[in-house]
N, CA, C and O of each residue as an XYZ file, in Angstrom:
328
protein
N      54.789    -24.397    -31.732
C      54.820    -23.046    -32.241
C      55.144    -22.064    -31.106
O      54.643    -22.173    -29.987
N      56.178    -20.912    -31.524
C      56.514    -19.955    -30.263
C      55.395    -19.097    -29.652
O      54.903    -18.236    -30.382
N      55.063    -19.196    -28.741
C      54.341    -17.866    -28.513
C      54.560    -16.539    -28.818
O      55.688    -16.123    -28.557
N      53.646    -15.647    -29.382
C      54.037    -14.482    -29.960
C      54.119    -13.749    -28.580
O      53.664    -14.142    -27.506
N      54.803    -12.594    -28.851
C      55.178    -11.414    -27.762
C      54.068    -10.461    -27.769
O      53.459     -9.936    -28.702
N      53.974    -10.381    -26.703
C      52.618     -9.002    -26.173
C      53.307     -8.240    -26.219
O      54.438     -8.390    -25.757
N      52.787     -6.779    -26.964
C      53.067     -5.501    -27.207
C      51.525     -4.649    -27.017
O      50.546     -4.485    -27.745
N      51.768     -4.377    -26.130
C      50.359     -3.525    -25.704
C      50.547     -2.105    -25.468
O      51.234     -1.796    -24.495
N      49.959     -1.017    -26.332
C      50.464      0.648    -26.109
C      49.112      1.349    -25.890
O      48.085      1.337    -26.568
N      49.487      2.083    -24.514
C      48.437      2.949    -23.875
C      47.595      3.508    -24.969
O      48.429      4.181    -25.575
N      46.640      3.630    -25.507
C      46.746      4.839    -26.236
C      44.826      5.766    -25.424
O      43.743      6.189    -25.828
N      45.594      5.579    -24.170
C      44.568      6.537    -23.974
C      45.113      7.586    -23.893
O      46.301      7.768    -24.160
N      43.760      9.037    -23.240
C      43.989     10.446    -23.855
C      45.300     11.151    -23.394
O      45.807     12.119    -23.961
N      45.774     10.522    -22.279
C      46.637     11.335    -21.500
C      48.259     10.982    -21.970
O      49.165     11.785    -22.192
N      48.281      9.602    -22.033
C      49.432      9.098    -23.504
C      49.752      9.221    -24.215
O      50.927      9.385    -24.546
N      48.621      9.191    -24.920
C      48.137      9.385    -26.646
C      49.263     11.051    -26.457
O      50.441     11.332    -26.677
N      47.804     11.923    -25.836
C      48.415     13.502    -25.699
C      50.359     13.510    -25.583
O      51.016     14.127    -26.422
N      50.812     12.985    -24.803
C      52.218     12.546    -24.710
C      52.967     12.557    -25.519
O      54.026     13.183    -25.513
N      52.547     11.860    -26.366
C      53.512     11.211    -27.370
C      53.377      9.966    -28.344
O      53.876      9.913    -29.469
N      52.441      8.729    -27.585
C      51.908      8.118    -27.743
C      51.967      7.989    -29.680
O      52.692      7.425    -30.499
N      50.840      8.809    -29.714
C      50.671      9.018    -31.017
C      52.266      8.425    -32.225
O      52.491      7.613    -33.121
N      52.814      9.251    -31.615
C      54.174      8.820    -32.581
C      54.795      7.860    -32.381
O      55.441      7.429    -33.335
N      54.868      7.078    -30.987
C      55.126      5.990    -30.634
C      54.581      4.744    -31.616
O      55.093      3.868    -32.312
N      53.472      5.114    -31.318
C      52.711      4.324    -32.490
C      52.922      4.291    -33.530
O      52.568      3.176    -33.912
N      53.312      4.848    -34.334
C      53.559      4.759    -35.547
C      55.463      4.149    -35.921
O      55.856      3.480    -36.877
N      56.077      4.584    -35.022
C      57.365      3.856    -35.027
C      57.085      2.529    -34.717
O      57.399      1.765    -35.629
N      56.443      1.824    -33.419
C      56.442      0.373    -33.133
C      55.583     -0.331    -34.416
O      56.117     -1.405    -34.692
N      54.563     -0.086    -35.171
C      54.700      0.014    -36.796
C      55.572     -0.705    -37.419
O      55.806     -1.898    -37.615
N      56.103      0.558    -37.748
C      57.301      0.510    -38.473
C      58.072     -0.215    -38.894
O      58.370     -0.577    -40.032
N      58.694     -0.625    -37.128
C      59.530     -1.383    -36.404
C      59.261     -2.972    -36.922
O      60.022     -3.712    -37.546
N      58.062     -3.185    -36.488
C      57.223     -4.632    -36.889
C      57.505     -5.007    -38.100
O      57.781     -6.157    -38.444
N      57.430     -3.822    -38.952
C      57.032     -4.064    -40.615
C      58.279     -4.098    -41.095
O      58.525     -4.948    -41.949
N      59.267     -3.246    -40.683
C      60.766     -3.484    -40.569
C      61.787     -4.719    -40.495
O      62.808     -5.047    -41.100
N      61.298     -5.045    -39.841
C      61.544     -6.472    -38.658
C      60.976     -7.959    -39.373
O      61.450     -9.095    -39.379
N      60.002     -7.493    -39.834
C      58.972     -9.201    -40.316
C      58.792     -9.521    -38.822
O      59.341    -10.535    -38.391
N      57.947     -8.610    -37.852
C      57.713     -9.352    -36.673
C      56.315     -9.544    -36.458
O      55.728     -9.720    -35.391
N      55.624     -9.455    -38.232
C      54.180     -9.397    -37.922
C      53.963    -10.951    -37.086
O      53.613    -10.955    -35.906
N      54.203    -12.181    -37.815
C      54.059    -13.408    -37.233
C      54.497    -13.293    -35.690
O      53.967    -14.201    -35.049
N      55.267    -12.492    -34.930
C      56.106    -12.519    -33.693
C      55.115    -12.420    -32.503
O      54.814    -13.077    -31.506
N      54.540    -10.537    -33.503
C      53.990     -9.937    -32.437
C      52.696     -9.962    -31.851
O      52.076     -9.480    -32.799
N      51.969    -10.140    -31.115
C      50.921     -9.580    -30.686
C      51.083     -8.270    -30.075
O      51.539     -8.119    -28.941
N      50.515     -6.850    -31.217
C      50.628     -5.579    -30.816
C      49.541     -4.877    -30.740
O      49.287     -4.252    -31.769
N      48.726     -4.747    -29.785
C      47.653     -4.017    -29.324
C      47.800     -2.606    -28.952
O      48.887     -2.141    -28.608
N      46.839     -1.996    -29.009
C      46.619     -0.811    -28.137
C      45.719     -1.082    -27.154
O      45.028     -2.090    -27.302
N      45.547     -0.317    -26.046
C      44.254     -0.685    -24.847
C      44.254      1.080    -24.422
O      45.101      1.962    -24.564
N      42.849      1.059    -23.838
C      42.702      2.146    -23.207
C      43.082      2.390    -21.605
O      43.303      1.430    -20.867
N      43.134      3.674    -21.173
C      44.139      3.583    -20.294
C      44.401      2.804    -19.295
O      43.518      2.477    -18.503
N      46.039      2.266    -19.155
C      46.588      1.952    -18.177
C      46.211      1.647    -16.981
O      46.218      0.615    -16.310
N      45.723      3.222    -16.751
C      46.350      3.507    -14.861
C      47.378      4.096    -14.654
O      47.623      4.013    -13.450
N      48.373      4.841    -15.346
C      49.332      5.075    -15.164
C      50.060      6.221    -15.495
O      51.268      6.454    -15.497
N      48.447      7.315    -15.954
C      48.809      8.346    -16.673
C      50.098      9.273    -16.046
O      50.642     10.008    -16.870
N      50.553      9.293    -14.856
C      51.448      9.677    -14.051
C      53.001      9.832    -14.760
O      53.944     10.623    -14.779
N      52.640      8.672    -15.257
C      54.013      7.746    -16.206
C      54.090      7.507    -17.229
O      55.101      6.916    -17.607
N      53.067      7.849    -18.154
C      53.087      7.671    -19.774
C      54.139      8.863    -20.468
O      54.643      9.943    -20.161
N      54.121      8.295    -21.139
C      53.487      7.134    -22.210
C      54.068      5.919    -21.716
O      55.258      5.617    -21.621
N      52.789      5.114    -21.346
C      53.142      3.941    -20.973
C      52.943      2.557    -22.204
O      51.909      2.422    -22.857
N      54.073      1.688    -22.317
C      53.666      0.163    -23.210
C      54.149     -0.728    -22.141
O      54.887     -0.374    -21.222
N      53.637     -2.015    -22.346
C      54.100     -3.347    -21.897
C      54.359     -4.235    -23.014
O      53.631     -4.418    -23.989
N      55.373     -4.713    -22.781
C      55.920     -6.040    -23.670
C      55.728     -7.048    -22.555
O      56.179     -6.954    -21.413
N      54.704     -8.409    -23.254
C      54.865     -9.296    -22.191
C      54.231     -8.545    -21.235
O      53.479     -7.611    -21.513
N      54.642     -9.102    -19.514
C      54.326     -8.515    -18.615
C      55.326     -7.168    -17.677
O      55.358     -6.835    -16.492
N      56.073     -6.663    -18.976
C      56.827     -5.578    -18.301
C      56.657     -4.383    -18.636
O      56.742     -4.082    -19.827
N      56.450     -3.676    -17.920
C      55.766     -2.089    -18.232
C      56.981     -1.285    -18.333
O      57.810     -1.341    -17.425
N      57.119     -0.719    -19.112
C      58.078      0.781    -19.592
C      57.158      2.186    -19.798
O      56.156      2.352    -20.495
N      57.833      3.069    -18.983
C      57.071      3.958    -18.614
C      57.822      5.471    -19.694
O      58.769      5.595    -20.470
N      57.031      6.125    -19.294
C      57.650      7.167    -20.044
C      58.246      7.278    -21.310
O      59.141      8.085    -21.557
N      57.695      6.358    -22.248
C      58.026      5.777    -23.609
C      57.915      7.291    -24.197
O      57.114      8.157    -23.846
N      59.004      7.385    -25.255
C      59.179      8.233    -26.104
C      59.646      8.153    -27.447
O      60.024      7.014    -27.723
N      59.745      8.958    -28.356
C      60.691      8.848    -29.596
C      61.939      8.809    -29.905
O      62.481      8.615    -30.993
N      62.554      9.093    -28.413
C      63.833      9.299    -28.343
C      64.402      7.388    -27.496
O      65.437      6.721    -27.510
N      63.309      7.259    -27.019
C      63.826      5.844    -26.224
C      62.939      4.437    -26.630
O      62.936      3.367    -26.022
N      62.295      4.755    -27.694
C      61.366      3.209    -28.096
C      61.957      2.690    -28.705
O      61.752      1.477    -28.718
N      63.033      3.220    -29.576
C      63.737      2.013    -30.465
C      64.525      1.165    -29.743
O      64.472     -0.048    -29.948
N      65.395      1.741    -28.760
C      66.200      0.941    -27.827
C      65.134     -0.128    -27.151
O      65.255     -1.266    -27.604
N      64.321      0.007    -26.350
C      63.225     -0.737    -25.990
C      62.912     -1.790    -26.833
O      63.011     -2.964    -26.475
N      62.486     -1.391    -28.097
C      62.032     -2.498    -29.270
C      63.476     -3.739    -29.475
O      63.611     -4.962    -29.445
N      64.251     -2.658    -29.664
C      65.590     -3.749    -29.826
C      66.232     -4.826    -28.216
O      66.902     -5.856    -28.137
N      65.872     -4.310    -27.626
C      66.088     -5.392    -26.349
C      65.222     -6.702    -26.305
O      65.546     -7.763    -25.770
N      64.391     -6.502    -26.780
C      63.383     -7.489    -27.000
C      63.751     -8.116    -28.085
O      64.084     -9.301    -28.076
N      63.729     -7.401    -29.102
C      64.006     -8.150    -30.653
C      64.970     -8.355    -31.243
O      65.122     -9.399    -31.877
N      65.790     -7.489    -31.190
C      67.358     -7.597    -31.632
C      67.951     -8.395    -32.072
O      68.712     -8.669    -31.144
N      68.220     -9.100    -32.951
C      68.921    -10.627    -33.129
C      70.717    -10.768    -33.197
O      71.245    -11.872    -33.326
């Protein structure tokens, strides 16, 4: 069986405050969109470390910083894209 993909999104206060919030609800979406419920492992965690740079997610072990509404779909699709 494949291992599912880590999707982990900041959603602490300083993120969240960011943007976060809506982020969240697109990577959602995206999942439910997709049929990537079986895929994904998609968490939220509290903060980072990285409030500097949020909205921060990691896929796996790679951190993308400054996540937005304007740049998560591209993000989602590098990963998933078929």
């Amino acid at each position: 069986m494949k291992e599912k993909t880590k999707l982990i999104l900041c959603l602490g206060s300083s993120c969240y405050s960011r943007g976060n919030q809506y982020v969240l609800e697109i990577v959602k979406q995206y999942i439910k969109d997709h049929n990537l419920k079986d895929e994904v492992d998609f968490r939220g965690q509290l903060c980072t470390g990285n409030c500097s740079h949020g909205p921060v997610m990691k896929i796996n072990d790679v951190k993308h910083e400054n996540v937005d509404i304007n740049n998560i779909q591209k993000i989602l699709d590098q990963y998933f894209s078929k």
